[in-house]
TORGU-860217 format. One record per residue (C-alpha): x, y, z. Coordinates in steps of 0.1 Angstrom, whole numbers, padded with zeros to 4 digits, always signed. Example, Ala and Ser with C-alpha at 12.3 -4.5 7.8 and 13.67 -1.06 7.14 Angstrom:
residues 2
+0123-0045+0078 +0137-0011+0071 
END
This chain:
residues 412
+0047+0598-0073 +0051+0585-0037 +0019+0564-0042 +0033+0548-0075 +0068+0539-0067 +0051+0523-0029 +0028+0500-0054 +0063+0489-0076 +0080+0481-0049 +0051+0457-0036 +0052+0441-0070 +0089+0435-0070 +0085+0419-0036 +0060+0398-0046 +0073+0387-0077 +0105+0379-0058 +0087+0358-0036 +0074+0343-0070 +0112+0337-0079 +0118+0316-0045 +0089+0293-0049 +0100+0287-0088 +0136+0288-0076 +0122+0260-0046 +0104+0235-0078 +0130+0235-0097 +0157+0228-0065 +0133+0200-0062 +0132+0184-0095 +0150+0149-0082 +0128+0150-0046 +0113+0118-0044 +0075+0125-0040 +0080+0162-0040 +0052+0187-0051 +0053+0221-0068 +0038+0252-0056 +0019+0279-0074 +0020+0313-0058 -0013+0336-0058 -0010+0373-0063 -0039+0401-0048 -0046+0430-0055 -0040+0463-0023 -0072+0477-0013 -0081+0506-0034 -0080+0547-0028 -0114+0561-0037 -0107+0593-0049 -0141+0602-0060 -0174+0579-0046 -0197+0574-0071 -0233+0588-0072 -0264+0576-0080 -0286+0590-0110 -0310+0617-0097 -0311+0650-0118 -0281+0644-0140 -0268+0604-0147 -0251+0586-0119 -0213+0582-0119 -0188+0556-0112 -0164+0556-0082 -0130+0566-0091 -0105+0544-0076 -0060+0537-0077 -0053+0507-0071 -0020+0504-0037 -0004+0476-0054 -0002+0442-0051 -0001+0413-0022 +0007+0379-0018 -0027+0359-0016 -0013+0327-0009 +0008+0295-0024 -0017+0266-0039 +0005+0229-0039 +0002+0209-0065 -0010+0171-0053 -0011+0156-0087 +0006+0124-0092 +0040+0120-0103 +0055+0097-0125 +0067+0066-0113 +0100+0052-0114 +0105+0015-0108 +0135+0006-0087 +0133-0034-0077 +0140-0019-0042 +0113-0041-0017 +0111-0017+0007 +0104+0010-0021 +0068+0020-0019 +0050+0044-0042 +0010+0057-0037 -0011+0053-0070 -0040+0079-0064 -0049+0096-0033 -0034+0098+0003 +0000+0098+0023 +0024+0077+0043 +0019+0080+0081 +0057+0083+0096 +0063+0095+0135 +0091+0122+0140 +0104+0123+0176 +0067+0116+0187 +0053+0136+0161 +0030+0119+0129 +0038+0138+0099 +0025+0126+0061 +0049+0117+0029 +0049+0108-0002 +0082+0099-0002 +0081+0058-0004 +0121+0055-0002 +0119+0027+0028 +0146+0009+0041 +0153-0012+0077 +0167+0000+0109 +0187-0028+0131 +0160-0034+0148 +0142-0043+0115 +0116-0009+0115 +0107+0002+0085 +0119+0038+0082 +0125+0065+0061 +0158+0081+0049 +0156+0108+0074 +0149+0083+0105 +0111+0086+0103 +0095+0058+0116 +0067+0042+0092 +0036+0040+0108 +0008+0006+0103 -0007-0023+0122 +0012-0049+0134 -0002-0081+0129 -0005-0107+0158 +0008-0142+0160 -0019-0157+0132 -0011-0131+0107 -0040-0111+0117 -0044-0069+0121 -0069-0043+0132 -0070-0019+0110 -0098+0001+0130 -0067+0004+0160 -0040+0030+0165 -0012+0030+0141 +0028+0018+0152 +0060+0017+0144 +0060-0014+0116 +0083-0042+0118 +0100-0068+0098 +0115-0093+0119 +0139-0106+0093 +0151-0145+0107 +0124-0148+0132 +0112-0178+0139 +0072-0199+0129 +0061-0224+0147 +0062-0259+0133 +0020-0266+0123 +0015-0301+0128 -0005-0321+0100 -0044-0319+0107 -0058-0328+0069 -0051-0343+0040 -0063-0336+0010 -0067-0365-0019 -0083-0362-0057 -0075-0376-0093 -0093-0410-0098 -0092-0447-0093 -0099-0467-0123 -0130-0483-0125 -0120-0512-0151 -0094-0521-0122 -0096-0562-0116 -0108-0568-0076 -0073-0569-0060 -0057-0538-0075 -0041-0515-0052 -0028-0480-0057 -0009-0459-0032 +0002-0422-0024 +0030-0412-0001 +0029-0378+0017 +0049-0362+0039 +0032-0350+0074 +0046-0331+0102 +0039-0336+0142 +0038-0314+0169 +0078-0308+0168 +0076-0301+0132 +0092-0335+0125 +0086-0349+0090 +0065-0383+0092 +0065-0402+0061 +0030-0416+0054 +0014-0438+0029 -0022-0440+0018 -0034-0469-0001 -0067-0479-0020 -0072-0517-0027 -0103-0525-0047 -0127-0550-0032 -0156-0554-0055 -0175-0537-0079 -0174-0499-0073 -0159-0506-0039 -0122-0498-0027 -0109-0499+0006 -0087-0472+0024 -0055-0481+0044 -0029-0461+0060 +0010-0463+0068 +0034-0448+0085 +0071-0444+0090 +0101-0467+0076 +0091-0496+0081 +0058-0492+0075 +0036-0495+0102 -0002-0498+0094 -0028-0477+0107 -0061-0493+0124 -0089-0475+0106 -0128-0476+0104 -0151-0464+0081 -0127-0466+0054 -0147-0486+0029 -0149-0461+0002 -0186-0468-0022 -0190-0450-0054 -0226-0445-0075 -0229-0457-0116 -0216-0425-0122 -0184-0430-0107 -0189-0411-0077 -0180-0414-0042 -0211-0419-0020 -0197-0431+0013 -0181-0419+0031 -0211-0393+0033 -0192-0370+0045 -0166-0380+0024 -0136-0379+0049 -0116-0409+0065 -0108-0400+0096 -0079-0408+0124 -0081-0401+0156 -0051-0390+0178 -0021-0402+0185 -0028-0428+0158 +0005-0416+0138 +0035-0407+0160 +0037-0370+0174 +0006-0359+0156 -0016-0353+0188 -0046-0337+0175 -0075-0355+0145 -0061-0366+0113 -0088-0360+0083 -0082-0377+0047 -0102-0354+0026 -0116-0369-0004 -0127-0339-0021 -0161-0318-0018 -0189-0331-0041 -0192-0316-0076 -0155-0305-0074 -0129-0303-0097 -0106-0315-0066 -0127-0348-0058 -0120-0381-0055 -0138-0401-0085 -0141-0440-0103 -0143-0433-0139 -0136-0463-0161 -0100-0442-0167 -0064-0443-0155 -0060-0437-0117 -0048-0407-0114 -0053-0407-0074 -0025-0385-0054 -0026-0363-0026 -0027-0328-0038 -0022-0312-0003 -0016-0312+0037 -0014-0285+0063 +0011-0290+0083 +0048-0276+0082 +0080-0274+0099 +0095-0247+0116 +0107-0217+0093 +0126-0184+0097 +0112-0149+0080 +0136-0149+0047 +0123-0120+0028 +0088-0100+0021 +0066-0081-0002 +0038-0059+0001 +0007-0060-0020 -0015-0037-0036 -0033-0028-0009 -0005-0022+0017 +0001-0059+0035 +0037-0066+0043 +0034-0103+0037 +0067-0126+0054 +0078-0156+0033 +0093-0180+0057 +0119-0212+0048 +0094-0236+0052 +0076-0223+0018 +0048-0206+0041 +0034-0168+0041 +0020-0150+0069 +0011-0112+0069 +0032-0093+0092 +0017-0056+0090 +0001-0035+0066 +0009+0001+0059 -0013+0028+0071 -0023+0054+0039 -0038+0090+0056 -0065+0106+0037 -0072+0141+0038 -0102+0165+0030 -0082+0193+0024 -0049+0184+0016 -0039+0223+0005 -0044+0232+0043 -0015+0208+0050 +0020+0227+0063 +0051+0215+0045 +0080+0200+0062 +0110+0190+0047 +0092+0167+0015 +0069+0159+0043 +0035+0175+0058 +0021+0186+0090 -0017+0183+0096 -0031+0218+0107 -0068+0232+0117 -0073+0238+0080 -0066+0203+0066 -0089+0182+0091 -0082+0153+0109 -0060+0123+0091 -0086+0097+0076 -0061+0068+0081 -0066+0031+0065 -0061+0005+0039 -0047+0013+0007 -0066+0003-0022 -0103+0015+0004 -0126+0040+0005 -0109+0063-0020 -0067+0060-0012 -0047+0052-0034 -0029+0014-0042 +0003+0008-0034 +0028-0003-0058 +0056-0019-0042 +0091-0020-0059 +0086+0017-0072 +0088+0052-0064 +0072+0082-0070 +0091+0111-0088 +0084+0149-0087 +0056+0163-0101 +0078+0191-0112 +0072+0204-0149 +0105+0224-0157 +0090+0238-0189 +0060+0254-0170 +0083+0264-0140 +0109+0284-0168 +0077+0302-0182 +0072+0313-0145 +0105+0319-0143 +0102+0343-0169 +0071+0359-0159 +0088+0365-0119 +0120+0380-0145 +0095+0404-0162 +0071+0414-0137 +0104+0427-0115 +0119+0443-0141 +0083+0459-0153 +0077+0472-0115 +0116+0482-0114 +0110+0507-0144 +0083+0518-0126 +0105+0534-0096 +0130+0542-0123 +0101+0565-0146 +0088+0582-0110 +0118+0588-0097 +0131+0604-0131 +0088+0625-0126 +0097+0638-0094 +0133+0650-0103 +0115+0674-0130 +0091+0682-0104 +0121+0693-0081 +0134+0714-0111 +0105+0737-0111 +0120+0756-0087 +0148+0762-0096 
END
């Protein structure tokens, strides 16, 4: 009787320890990027009470053995992806397949799915708890290293870009080929020096002859021409451009106020949409681009798919600023929960960190969050289950206790 009441109570310990982990899911229901647990029962190491023998004279015979009750095995969690819940919040970041958020803890990395991000005053991304949110930083030119040590990320918010001084122009469309010797078209553009001071320009094409037009240039208010050579543009029957060869008008420096550095005029790459042509059509010439900008402060950001924090700046210009870091994994169950977060341990190898969107993590989606993967219907049928299996072991003690009181009547 001693032996049977010792294997109830084991069960109704473990299935109260089945109780706290459904009790823990469904506490967790709202936890942004939590995951739900499974708890793993075992059997106790069983008391022979007869070996069993092998067949010689008579036919062999089976052990006999009582089983001691049960033990906890172990908890399994539950990695599968939650549904997604989309929130408009920038700095809201949800994983769509595998892998974790790096954030540092007091000098410690830990690993989330939690994507609720928001700005510290110092502009770091961090987490609701204070985690810091851990990427590459990228450098002046908007590039990272994704093959370095992760940091702190962030978001300057009102810093400053340099002004980019105009180095090329970019012109396409056409001029019309039934144009009388004489005609003359011109595009205005705005270019930028070295102070990121806006220099009104004016490019002109005045036909000269047959298939022949010739390129002039203008600058400020009142226009000021431009000494240029090589600008006698040539185009083929087939209405196109043949010299230049390589089919750029250049300017050297200095040659328009501020702009210290080679002006190119590109006319377009050959067999382009975006080429200068002579087709016996309307001229449709215009300059389609330039690269230069003035100075612009960081206004707001997003992140794409595959983790880059990308600034947009006043000036109408983006530059990446970081890129999350996503943590692979090869056994994530070896990881050690802490507080909706993880710890890496012996069992769960060493943090495979990276893009998102490469070599199997997940893409981020930006704007979202991820919900618990808690299923309440399958956590109340465990719930019921943990309710049974207590009371089943609890009868147990009642029907052995009630067993040994008999016994103890005997002798009277």
């Amino acid at each position: 009787m001693i032996r049977s009441m010792s294997s109830a109570i084991s069960g109704m310990r473990n299935h109260q320890l089945m109780l706290d982990v459904v009790s823990s899911d469904i506490s967790n229901v709202s936890t942004i990027g939590f995951k739900s647990s499974q708890i793993l029962f075992s059997d106790v190491l069983s008391q022979t009470l007869q070996a069993g023998d092998p067949q010689g004279v008579v036919a062999g015979t089976n052990p006999s053995q009582v089983g001691l009750g049960s033990r906890l095995a172990g908890t399994v969690q539950n990695f599968a992806q939650g549904a997604m819940q989309r929130t408009g919040r920038s700095t809201d970041l949800a994983i769509e397949g595998e892998g974790f958020f790096v954030v540092n803890s007091a000098n410690a990395q830990l690993y989330t799915r939690n994507g609720s991000f928001s700005f510290d005053a110092q502009g770091y991304l961090a987490t609701a708890d204070g985690w810091f949110v851990m990427g590459w930083q990228a450098n002046s030119d908007g590039d990272i290293d994704p093959t370095g040590a992760v940091t702190r990320l962030r978001v300057p918010i009102g810093s400053a870009l340099a002004p980019v001084q105009t180095t090329q122009i970019e012109v396409a469309g056409n001029l019309n080929a039934s144009s009388p010797v004489g005609t003359r078209v011109t595009n205005t553009v705005t270019a930028y020096n070295a102070q990121g001071s806006a220099v009104a320009m004016a490019v002109s094409y005045t036909k000269t002859a047959a298939n022949e037009w010739t390129m002039s240039v203008a600058h400020g208010e009142p226009a000021t021409q431009v000494t240029l050579t090589d600008n006698v543009l040539t185009f083929d029957i087939n209405g196109e451009l043949t010299i230049p060869v390589d089919r750029n008008v250049n300017l050297a420096a200095g040659q328009i106020p501020g702009i210290t550095e080679p002006l190119t005029i590109d006319l377009g790459g050959a067999d382009t949409p975006n080429r200068l042509t002579q087709y016996g059509s309307q001229s449709t010439a215009s300059i389609t681009a330039q690269n230069g900008s003035f100075a612009g402060a960081l206004q707001s950001f997003n992140v794409s798919n595959g983790g880059a924090i990308v600034g947009v700046y006043s000036n109408g210009k983006s530059v990446q600023v970081g890129q999350v870091a996503i943590a692979l994994f090869t056994n994530p169950q070896g990881l050690e929960r802490v507080a909706n977060a993880w710890r890496e341990t012996a069992n769960s190898g060493l943090p495979q960190v990276g893009q998102a969107a490469s070599f199997g993590r997940g893409k981020i989606s930006a704007g979202t969050l991820e919900l618990s993967n808690v299923d309440l219907a399958e956590e109340f049928s465990r719930l019921v289950v943990a309710q049974r299996g207590f009371q089943g072991n609890a009868r147990v003690i009642t029907v052995s206790d009630e067993i040994l009181q008999e016994v103890v009547r005997l002798g009277r």
